[in-house]
C-alpha positions in Angstrom: 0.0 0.0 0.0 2.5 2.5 1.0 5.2 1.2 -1.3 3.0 1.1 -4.5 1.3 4.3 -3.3 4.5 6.0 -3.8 5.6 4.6 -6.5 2.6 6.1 -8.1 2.6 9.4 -6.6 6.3 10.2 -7.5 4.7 9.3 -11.4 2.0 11.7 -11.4 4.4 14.4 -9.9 6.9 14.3 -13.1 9.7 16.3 -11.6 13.5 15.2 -11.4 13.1 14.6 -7.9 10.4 12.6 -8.0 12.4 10.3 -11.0 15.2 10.5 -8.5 13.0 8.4 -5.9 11.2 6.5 -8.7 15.2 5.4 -9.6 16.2 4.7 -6.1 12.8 2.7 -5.6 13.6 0.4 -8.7 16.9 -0.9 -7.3 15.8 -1.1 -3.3 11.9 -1.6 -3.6 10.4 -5.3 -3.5 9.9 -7.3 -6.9 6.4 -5.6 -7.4 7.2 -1.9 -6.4 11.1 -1.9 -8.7 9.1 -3.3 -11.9 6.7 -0.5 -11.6 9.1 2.3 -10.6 11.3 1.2 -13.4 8.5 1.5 -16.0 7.1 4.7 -14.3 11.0 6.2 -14.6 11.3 5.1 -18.1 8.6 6.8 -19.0 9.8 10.2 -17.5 12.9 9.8 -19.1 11.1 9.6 -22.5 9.2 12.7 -21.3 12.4 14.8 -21.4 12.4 15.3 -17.3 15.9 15.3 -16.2 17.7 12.7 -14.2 20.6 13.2 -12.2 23.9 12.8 -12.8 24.9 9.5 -11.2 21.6 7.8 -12.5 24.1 5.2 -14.2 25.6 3.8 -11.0 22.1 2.8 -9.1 23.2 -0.6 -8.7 26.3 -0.9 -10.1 28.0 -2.7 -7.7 30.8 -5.6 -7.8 30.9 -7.8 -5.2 34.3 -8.8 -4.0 35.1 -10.6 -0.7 32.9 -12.0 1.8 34.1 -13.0 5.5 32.6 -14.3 8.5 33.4 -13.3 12.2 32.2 -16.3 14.7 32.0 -17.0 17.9 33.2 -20.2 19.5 29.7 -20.8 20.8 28.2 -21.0 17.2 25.9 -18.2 18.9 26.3 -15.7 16.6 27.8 -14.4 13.3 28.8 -11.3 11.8 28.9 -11.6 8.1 31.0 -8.7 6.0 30.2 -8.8 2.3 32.0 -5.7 0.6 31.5 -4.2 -2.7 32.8 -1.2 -5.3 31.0 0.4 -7.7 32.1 0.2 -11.2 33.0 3.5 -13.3 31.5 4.4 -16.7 34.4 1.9 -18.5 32.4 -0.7 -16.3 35.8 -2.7 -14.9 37.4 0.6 -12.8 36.3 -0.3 -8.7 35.8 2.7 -6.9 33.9 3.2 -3.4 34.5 0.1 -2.0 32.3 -0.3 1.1 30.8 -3.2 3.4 27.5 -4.6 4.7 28.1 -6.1 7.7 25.1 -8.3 9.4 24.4 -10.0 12.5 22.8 -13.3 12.5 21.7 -14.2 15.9 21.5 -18.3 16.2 19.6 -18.1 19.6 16.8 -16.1 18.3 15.9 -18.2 15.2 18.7 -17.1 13.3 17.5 -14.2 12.1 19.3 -11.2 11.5 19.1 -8.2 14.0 21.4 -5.9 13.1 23.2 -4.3 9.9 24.7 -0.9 8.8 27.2 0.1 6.2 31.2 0.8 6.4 33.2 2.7 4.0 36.2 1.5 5.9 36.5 -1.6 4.8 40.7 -2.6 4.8 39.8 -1.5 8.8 37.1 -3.3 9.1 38.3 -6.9 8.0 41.8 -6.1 9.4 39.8 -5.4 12.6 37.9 -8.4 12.6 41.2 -10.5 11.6 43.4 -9.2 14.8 40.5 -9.5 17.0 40.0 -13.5 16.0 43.8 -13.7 16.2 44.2 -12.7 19.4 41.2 -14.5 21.0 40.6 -18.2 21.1 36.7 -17.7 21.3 36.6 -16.5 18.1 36.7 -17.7 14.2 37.7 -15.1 11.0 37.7 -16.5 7.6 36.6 -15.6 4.0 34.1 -17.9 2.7 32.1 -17.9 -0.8 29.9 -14.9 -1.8 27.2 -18.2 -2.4 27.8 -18.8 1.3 27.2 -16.0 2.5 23.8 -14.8 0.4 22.2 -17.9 1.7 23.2 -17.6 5.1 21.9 -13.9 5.0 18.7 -14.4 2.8 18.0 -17.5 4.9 18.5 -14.9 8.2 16.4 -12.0 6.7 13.8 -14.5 6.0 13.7 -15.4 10.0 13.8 -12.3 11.1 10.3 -11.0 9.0 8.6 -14.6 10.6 7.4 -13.2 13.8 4.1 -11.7 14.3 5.6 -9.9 17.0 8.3 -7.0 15.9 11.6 -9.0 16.1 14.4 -7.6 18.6 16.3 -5.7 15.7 18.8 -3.1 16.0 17.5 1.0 15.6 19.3 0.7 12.7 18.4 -2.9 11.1 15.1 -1.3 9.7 17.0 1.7 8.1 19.3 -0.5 6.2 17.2 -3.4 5.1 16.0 -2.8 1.4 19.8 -1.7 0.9 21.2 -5.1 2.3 18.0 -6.8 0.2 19.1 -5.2 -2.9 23.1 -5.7 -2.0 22.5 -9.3 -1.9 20.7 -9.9 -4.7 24.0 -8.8 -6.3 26.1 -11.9 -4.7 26.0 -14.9 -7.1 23.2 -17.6 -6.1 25.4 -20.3 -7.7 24.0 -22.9 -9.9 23.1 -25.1 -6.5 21.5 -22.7 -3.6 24.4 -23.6 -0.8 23.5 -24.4 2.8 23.6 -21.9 5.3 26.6 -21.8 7.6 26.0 -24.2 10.4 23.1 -25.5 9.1 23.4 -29.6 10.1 21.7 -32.6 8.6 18.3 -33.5 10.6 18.3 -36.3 13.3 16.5 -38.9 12.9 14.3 -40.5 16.0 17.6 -43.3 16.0 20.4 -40.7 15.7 19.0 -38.7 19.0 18.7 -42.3 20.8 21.9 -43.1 19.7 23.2 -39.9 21.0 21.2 -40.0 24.2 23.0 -43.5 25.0 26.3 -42.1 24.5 25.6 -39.2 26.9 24.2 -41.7 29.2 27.0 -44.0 29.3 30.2 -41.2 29.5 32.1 -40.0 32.3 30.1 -36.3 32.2 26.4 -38.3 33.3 28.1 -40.7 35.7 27.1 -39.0 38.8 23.0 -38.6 38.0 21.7 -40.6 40.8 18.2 -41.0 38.9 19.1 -42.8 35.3 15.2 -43.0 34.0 15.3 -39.7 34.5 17.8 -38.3 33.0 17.3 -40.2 30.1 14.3 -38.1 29.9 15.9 -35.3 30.2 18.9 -35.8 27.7 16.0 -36.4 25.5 14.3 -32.8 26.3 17.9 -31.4 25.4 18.6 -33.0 22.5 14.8 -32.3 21.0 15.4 -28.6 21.6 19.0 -28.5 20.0 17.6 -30.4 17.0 14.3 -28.6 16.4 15.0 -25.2 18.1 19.2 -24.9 16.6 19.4 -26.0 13.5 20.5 -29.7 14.3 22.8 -29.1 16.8 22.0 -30.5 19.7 26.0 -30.5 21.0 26.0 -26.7 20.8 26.2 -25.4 23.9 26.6 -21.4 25.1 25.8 -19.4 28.1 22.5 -17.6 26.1 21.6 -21.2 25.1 21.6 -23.0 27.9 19.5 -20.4 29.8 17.3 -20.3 26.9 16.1 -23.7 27.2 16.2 -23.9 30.9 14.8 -21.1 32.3 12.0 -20.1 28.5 11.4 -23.2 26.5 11.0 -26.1 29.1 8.6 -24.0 30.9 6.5 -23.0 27.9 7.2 -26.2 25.9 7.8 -29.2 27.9 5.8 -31.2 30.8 7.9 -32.5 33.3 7.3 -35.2 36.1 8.9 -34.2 39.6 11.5 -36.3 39.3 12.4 -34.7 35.7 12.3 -31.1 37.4 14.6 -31.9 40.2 17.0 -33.8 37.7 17.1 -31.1 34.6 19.6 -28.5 35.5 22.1 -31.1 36.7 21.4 -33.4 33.7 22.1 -30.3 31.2 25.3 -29.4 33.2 26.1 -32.4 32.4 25.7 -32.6 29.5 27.6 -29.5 29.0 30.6 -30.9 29.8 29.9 -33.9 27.4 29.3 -31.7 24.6 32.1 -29.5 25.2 34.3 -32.3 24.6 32.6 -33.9 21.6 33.1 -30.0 20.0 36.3 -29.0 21.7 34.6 -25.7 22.9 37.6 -23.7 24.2 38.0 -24.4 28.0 36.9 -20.9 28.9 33.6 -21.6 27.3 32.8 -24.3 29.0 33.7 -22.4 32.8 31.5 -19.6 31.2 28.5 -21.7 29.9 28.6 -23.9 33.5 28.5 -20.7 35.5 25.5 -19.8 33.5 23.7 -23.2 34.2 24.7 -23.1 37.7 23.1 -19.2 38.1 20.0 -20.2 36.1 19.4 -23.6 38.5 18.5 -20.7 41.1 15.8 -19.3 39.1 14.4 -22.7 37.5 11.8 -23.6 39.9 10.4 -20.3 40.0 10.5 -20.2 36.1 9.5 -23.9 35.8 5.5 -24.2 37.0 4.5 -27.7 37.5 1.6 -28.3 35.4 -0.4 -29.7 38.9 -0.3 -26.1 40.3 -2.9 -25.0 37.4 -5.4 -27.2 39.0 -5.6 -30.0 37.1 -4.6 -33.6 38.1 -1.7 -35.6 36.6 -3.8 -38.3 35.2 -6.2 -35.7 33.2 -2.6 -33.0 32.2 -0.9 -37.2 30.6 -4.8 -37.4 28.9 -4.2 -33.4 26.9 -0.4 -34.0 26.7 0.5 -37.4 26.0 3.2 -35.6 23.8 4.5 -33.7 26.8 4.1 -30.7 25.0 2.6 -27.9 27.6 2.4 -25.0 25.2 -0.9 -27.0 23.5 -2.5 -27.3 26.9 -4.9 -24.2 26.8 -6.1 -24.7 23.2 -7.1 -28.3 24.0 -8.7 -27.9 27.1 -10.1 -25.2 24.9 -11.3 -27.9 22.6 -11.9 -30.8 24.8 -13.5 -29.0 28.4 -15.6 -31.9 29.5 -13.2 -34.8 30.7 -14.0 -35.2 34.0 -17.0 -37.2 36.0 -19.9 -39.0 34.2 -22.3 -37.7 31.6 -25.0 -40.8 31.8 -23.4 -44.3 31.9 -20.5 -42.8 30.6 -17.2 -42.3 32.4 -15.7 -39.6 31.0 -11.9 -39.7 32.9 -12.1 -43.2 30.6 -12.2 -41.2 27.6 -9.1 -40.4 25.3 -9.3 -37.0 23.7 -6.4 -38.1 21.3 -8.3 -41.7 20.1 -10.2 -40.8 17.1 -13.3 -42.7 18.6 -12.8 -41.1 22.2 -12.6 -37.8 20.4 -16.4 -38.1 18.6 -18.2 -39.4 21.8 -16.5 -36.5 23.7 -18.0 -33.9 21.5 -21.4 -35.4 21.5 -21.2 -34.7 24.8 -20.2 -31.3 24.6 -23.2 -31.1 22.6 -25.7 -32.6 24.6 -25.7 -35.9 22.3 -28.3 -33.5 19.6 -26.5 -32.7 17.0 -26.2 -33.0 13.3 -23.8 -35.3 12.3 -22.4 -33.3 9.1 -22.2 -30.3 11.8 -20.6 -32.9 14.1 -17.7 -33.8 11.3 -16.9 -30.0 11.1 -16.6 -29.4 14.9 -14.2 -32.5 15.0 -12.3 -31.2 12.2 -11.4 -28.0 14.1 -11.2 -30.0 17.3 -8.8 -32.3 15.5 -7.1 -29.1 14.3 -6.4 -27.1 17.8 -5.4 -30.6 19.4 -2.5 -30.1 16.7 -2.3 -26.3 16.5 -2.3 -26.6 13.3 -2.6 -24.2 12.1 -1.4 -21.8 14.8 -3.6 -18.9 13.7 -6.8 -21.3 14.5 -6.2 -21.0 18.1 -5.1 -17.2 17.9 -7.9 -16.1 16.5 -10.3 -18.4 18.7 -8.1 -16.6 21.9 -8.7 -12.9 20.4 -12.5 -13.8 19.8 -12.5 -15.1 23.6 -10.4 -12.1 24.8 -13.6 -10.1 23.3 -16.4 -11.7 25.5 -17.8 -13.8 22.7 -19.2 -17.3 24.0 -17.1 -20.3 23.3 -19.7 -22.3 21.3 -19.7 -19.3 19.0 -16.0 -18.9 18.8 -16.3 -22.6 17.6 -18.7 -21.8 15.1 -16.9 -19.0 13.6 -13.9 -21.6 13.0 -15.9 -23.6 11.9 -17.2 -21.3 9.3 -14.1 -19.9 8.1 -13.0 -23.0 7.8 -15.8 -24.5 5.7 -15.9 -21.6 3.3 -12.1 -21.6 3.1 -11.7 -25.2 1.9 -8.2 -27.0 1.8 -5.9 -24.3 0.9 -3.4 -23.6 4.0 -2.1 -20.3 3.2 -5.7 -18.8 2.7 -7.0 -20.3 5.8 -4.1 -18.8 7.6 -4.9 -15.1 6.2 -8.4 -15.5 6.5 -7.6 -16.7 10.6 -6.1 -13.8 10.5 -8.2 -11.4 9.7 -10.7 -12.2 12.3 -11.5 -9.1 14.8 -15.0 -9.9 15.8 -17.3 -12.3 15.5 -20.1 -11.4 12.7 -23.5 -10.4 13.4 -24.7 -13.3 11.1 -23.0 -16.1 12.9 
């Protein structure tokens, strides 16, 4: 709207300065908004309206070397790609400057910061001595291939959340410039991996690694074996699903990550399990530090971390129990373990307690396709129709997954408003009916939901 607003406007205006913007728009605006300020320039141009001097060089640029400061954690890196423009005899460099970028591993790897240097023989020679003199960190040139996935990949994660990402002041200003900049890096004929990007685990590859943990030196004072087997298998999940496949990665910002904001939004732990986690992950700490010989100040610098964070763990960590619902009914909503789906399927399933007739509902299994039916019927009163019936266990089937995540977003805003459940249901229901099987447009269309309509 705004872009292709202004593209428009800066048309209709048909001065140098407005060709000026339409120009810069061409190179740094999305797909949509540079095909239309390139025709809108072109046109002006034909007019006779005068462009500026260095309209030849918009985008001119050669790419030369890219680098890559990292950490010995893996937590971070700081990518340099530099550039020079090229002079009217198109092989002269000149102006040879440098994006640098962040790409912050413990926050999905997204990027959250960039700016621009002119300096750039100071800048890498910066970056070199600093590596040199430091065993925590890494300096090296890689490909230009490299390092456009690794940053389109990053830019990519950073526009994901529907919450504004923790960027830089100044990641915001530079963005359609690094966009643009990287589109000028060679893709190569195969898209490269991402730096650190590992191959997945498979369900016998984290066992295998669990065992191994299990049985070395590091795990051989865990007094309670089941579980920390548990618990290995909580840390390797999160390093495989939540870092790129790299469950022996361990940092400071990492470890207190999972401990102290994903296991208490994520994971349901037995008592046992909560008293055993933050010595199991210490452990395991010192296992993986081995396997990746993480510098020995590392690992004194990610153990202090654990050991500060085991303060604050059983005030971050809230036992599922102390919501007010039994153990047997919290292993009947989350026989995958995972917490963060308990509100939208009590949500979806709110009568699994006591009797309704002859039937025993703490017998019933909300995740057994059968159970599932006779549990809505009762939430219905046993009247319903049955097509009406297939629709309500469609979206119940859908929130027990969270799938997709909008579905229970929306139903929480409509809730948030007052509405009735049984009429949030229906709304769902109704979106999802008219909607049909496509993903994307049942997403957008979740999305759009402020209210609930008068008609429903």
């Amino acid at each position: 709207v705004l872009g292709e607003g202004l593209v428009d406007y800066a048309a209709k205006a048909g001065t140098p300065a407005s060709l000026t913007l339409l120009m810069c728009l061409a190179y740094l605006g999305t797909a949509r908004q540079g095909a239309k300020a390139e025709g809108a320039a072109l046109a002006m141009m034909e007019s006779g309206v005068a462009r500026p001097g260095w309209a030849d060089r918009v985008g001119a640029v050669k790419p030369a070397g890219c680098y890559v400061s990292r950490d010995a954690y893996g937590d971070q890196d700081t990518v340099i790609c530099t550039f020079s423009y090229r002079w009217n005899d198109g092989q002269t460099p000149a102006d040879r400057h440098a994006l640098v970028m962040v790409v912050d591993y413990n926050m999905s790897g997204m990027t959250r910061d960039a700016w621009v240097s002119s300096q750039v023989d100071k800048l890498i020679e910066q970056a070199r001595a600093e590596a040199a003199g430091n065993p925590m960190l890494l300096f090296e040139e890689i490909q230009p291939e490299q390092a456009r996935a690794l940053l389109e990949s990053a830019m990519k994660a950073t526009k994901e959340p529907k919450t504004p990402p923790p960027v830089s002041d100044s990641y915001s200003a530079y963005h359609a410039f690094a966009r643009a900049r990287l589109k000028a890096l060679p893709p190569g004929r195969k898209r490269p991996a991402p730096l650190h990007i590992e191959a997945p685990y498979s369900r016998e590859r984290r066992a295998m690694l669990a065992a191994e943990f299990l049985a070395s030196d590091a795990a051989e004072h865990l007094s309670d074996p089941s579980a920390a087997s548990r618990c290995a298998d909580h840390i390797i999940d999160y390093g495989c699903e939540q870092d790129f496949n790299r469950p022996l990665r361990v940092s400071p910002t990492k470890c207190e990550t999972f401990l102290l904001d994903w296991l208490p939004r994520k994971v349901m732990l037995s008592v046992a399990e909560q008293e055993a986690m933050p010595h199991v992950l210490a452990a395991w700490v010192r296992f993986a530090a081995q396997r990746t010989a993480l510098p020995e100040q590392g690992l004194k610098a990610t153990l202090d971390a654990v050991w500060e964070a085991i303060g604050k763990f059983p005030e971050a960590y809230r036992d599922p129990t102390s919501f007010g619902l039994d153990r047997p009914l919290l292993e009947r909503l989350l026989p995958d373990g995972d917490l963060s789906a308990l509100a939208r399927r009590v949500f979806a399933f709110p009568f699994l307690q006591g009797t309704h007739g002859d039937v025993d509902l703490d017998h019933l299994n909300p995740a057994d396709e059968a159970d599932r039916r006779t549990l809505l019927e009762i939430d219905h009163g046993g009247a319903i129709d049955q097509e009406h019936l297939a629709w309500h266990e469609e979206i119940a089937t859908r929130l027990w997954e969270g799938d997709p995540p909008q579905l229970w977003e929306a139903a929480q805003r409509l809730l948030d408003l007052g509405h009735d459940r049984h009429d949030v249901l229906h709304v769902l229901i109704e979106i999802a009916e008219r909607i049909g099987g496509d993903p994307e447009e049942l997403a957008a269309a979740l999305d759009d939901i402020a209210d609930i309509p008068d008609e429903i």
